[in-house]
KOLMARSE-384752 format. One record per residue (C-alpha): residue in three letters; x, y, z. Coordinates in steps of 0.02 Angstrom, whole numbers, plus 50000, padded with zeros to 5 digits. Example, Ala and Ser with C-alpha at 12.3 -4.5 7.8 and 13.67 -1.06 7.14 Angstrom:
ALA506154977550390;SER506844994750357;
// end
This chain:
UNK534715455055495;UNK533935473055470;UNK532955469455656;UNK534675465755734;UNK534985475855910;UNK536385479855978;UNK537195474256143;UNK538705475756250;UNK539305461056306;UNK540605457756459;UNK541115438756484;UNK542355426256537;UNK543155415556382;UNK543665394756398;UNK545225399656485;UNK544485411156603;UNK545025426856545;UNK543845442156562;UNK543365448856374;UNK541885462456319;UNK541435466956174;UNK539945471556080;UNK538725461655940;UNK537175462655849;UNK535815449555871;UNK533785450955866;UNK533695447456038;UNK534405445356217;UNK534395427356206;UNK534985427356024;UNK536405435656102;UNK536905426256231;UNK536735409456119;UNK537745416955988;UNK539245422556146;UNK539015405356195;UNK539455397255991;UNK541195408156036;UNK541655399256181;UNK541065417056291;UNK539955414856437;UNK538985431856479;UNK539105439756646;UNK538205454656583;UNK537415458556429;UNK536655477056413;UNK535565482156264;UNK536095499956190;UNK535045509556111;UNK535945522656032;UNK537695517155917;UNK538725531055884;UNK540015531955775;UNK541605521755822;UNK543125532555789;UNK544845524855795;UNK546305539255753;UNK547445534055610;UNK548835533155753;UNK548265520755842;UNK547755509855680;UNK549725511155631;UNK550315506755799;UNK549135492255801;UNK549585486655626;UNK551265488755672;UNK550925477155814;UNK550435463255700;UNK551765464255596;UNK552925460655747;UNK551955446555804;UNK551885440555643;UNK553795442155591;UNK554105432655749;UNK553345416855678;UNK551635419355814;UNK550155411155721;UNK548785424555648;UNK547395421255763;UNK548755420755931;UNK549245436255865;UNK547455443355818;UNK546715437656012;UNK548545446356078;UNK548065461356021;UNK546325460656056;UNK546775458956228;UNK548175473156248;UNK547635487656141;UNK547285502856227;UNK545995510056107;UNK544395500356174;UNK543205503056006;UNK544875497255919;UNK545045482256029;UNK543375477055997;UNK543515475655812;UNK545035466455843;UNK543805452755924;UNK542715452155818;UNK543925450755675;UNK544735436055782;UNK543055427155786;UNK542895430055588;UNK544465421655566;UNK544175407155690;UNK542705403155602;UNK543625400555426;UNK543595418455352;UNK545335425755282;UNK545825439955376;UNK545545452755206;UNK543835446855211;UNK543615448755422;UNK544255467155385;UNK543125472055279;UNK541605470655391;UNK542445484455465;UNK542355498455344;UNK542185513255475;UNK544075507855552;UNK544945498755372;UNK544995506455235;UNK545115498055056;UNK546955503455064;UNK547135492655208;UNK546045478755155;UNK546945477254988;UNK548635476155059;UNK548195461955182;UNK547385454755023;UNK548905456354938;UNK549935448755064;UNK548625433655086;UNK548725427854924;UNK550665428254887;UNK551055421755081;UNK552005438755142;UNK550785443255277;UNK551995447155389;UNK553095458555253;UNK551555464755194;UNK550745472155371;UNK552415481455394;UNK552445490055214;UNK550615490755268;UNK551125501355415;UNK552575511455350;UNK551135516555238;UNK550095523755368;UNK551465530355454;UNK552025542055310;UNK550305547855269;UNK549865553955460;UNK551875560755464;UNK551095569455316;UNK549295575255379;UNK550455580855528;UNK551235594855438;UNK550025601155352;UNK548895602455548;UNK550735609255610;UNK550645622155478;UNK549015627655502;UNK548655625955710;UNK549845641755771;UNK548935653155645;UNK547195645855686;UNK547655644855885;UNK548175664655876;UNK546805670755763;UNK545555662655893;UNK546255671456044;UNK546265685355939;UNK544425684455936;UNK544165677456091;UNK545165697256150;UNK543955706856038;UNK542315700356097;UNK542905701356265;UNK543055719556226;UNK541575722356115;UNK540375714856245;UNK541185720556426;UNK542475735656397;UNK541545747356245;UNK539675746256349;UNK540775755456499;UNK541535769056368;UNK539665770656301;UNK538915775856457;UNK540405787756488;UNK540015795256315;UNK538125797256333;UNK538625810456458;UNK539565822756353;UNK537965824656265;UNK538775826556105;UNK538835818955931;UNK540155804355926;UNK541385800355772;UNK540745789155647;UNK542155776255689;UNK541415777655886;UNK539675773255828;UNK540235758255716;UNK541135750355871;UNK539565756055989;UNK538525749455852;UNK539305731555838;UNK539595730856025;UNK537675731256069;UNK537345719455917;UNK538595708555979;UNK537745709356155;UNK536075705156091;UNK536375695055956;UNK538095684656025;UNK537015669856088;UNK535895667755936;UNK537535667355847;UNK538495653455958;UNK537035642955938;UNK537065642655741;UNK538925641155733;UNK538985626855854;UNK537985617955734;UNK538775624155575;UNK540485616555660;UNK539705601055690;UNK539145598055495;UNK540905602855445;UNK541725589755556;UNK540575576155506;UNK540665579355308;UNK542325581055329;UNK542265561455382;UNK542185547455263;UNK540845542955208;UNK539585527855086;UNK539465541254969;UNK540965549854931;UNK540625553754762;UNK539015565654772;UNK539645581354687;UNK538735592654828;UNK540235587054960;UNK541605593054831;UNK541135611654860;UNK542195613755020;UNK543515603854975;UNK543635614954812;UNK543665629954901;UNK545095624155001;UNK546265621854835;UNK545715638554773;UNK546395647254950;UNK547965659654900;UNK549305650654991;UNK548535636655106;UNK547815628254933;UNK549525625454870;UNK549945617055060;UNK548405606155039;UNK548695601054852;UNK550625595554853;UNK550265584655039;UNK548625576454951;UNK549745572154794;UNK551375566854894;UNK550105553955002;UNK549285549054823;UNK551065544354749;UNK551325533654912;UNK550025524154934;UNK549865519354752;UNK551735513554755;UNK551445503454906;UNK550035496154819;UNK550995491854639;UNK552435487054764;UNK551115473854849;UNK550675467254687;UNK549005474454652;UNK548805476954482;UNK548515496454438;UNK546525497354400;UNK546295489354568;UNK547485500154651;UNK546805514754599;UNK545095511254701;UNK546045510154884;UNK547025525254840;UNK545625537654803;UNK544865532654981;UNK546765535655061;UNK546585553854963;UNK545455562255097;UNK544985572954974;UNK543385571954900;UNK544225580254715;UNK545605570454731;UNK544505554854779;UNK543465559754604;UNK544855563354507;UNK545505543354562;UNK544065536054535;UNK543885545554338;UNK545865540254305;UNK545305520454361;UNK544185521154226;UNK545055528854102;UNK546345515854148;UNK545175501954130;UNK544745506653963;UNK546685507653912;UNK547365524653936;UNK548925528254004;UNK548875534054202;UNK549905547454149;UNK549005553054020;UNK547655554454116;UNK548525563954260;UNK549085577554140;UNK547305578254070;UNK546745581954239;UNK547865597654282;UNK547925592454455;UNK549595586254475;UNK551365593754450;UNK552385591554300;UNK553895581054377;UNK552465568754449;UNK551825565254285;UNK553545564154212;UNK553905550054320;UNK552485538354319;UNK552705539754114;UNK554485535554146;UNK553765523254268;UNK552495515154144;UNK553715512954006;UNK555085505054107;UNK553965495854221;UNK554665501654379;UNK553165513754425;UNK553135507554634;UNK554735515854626;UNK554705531254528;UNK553095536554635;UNK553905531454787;UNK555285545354730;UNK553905556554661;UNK553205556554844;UNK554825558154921;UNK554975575954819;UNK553295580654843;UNK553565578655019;UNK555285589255011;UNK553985602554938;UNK552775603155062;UNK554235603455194;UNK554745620755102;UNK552835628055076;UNK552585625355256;UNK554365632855308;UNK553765647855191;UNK552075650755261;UNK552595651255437;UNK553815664455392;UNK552485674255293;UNK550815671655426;UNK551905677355571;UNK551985695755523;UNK550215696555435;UNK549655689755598;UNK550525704755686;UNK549855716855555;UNK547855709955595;UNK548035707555767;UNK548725726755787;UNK547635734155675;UNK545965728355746;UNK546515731455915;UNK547255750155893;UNK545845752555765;UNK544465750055909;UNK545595757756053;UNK545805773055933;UNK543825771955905;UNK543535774456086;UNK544795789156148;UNK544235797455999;UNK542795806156081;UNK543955811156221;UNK545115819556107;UNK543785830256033;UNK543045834156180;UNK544755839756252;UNK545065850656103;UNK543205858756151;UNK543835864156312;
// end
């Protein structure tokens, strides 16, 4: 169905009820016959020509999976519950999938397999668990380990973007301050000094000199970052091809950073540790676990590093042994998933492993507030004076002339 257009629907269902959505069909008519198979009579179907992205945040996917779970526990059929929370969801891209996966399951697909024609919003993680829970009859058990899941590893991305934001936030005012003064305050101080008529200090003409280059060059600039901003966010985003080598470099660079790298590494290894022991906690046997965990990594060397230990796992080496090949996890990690493997109680040793990894990253990200706060200070004052001091200089020498 490679022809297949897209349109946005907006309808009344059987009962009445308004519903919009949107679907893929070869033409207008194709469309509104294929609305018409779901019990949907259009009021207004609109082709679109462009389909961006959708985007749901990992919030709203544990809130709504946390949803189903209740609805579920509370002995409400699957596809009551699915159309439910089709209908109430606030996220509208969300709620559409929703839909659609109600339709998939109406229509005699299992809900694992009406998931995964979703691959921008569910990840294997996700599809694996429901999978999981499918087969062995615990849906409703399964969507909220499912959820707790997701929970921990946004509480998780959460600290590390905590960590980070007041450093980032005051660096960029910080910037924000010195272009304001490059490009407005220094021009006024230059025509002041072109009047003495006299030599200025080296220190004066590098501030004069990257004022007016600023000046001339500051929109040429904006327009090459904006775009350079916009690459980063969307290879930052998951993607078919996660394991092209190219998209490691940026990710690598990260680990490498003097204190941030250390942040990064123990949150990426303390979400590892939990989804895989949700995973062996589910049921899923390890080389298939291993798959849904290195898309949960966000972290394309971490997500490489996963999918090398699946196959070294496949082939009959120890996880474990493979980990401390790697170098990329901490020694009391590894301990534990060898104690783990030879006692057979790995779900819960790397549910404890990510419990202390977390523990860490609480204490890395206590210690580089405490240590960014005064380096901040130190940056901030030193550019500042250093410029200020750059442009009374002239003034001073010309009062010791006189």
């Amino acid at each position: 169905m490679s022809s297949a257009h897209l349109f946005a629907w907006r309808g009344q269902d059987a009962q009445g009820r308004q519903r919009q959505g949107r679907l893929r069909a070869p033409t207008a008519g194709m469309a509104r016959a294929l609305l018409r198979r779901q019990g949907v009579r259009a009021l207004r179907l609109q082709r679109l020509w462009w389909d961006p992205m959708p985007h749901v945040r990992p919030k709203e996917l544990s809130l709504m999976t946390r949803q189903l779970a209740a609805l579920l526990r509370a002995g409400v059929p699957l596809l009551q519950s699915l159309d439910m929370l089709s209908r109430s969801l606030s996220s509208l891209t969300l709620s559409e999938v929703m839909q659609q996966v109600h339709n998939d399951v109406a229509a005699g697909s299992a809900l694992h397999d009406a998931l995964a024609q979703h691959p921008a919003q569910f990840s294997g993680l996700y599809i694996s668990m429901v999978q999981a829970g499918e087969s062995a009859g615990i849906l409703d058990t399964m969507t909220e380990r499912l959820a707790l899941t997701l929970e921990k590893n946004e509480a998780l991305r959460s600290r590390v973007r905590s960590a980070l934001m007041y450093p980032m936030a005051v660096l960029c005012v910080a910037m924000a301050v010195l272009v304001l003064i490059l490009v407005f305050v220094v021009p006024v101080f230059e025509d002041v000094f072109r009047s003495f008529g006299a030599e200025l200090p080296w220190a004066t003409q590098l501030v004069v000199a990257l004022s007016s280059g600023l000046s001339s060059s500051g929109p040429m600039l904006l327009l090459l970052v904006l775009p350079g901003l916009w690459w980063w966010r969307s290879s930052a985003q998951p993607t078919a091809d996660q394991r092209a080598p190219e998209r490691d470099g940026l990710d690598q660079w990260l680990l490498k950073l003097p204190v941030i790298g250390g942040l990064l590494e123990t949150a990426v290894v303390a979400r590892w540790a939990q989804t895989l022991s949700a995973l062996l906690a589910a049921g899923v046997p390890l080389v298939e676990a291993l798959g849904p965990v290195a898309q949960a990594c966000d972290q394309r060397v971490y997500m490489r590093l996963t999918w090398q230990l699946q196959r070294q796992v496949a082939q009959g080496t120890r996880l474990s042994e493979g980990m401390a090949q790697s170098g990329r996890f901490a020694t009391l990690v590894i301990q534990l998933c060898a104690t783990g493997e030879e006692t057979g109680a790995m779900d819960q040793l790397l549910a404890r492993a990510g419990t202390l990894m977390e523990t860490e990253l609480d204490n890395r990200v206590h210690g580089l507030s405490s240590l960014l706060e005064p380096l901040i200070i130190l940056l901030l004052g030193g550019l500042i004076g250093g410029i200020l001091v750059a442009m009374y200089l002239p003034i001073f020498h010309l009062g010791q002339v006189f």
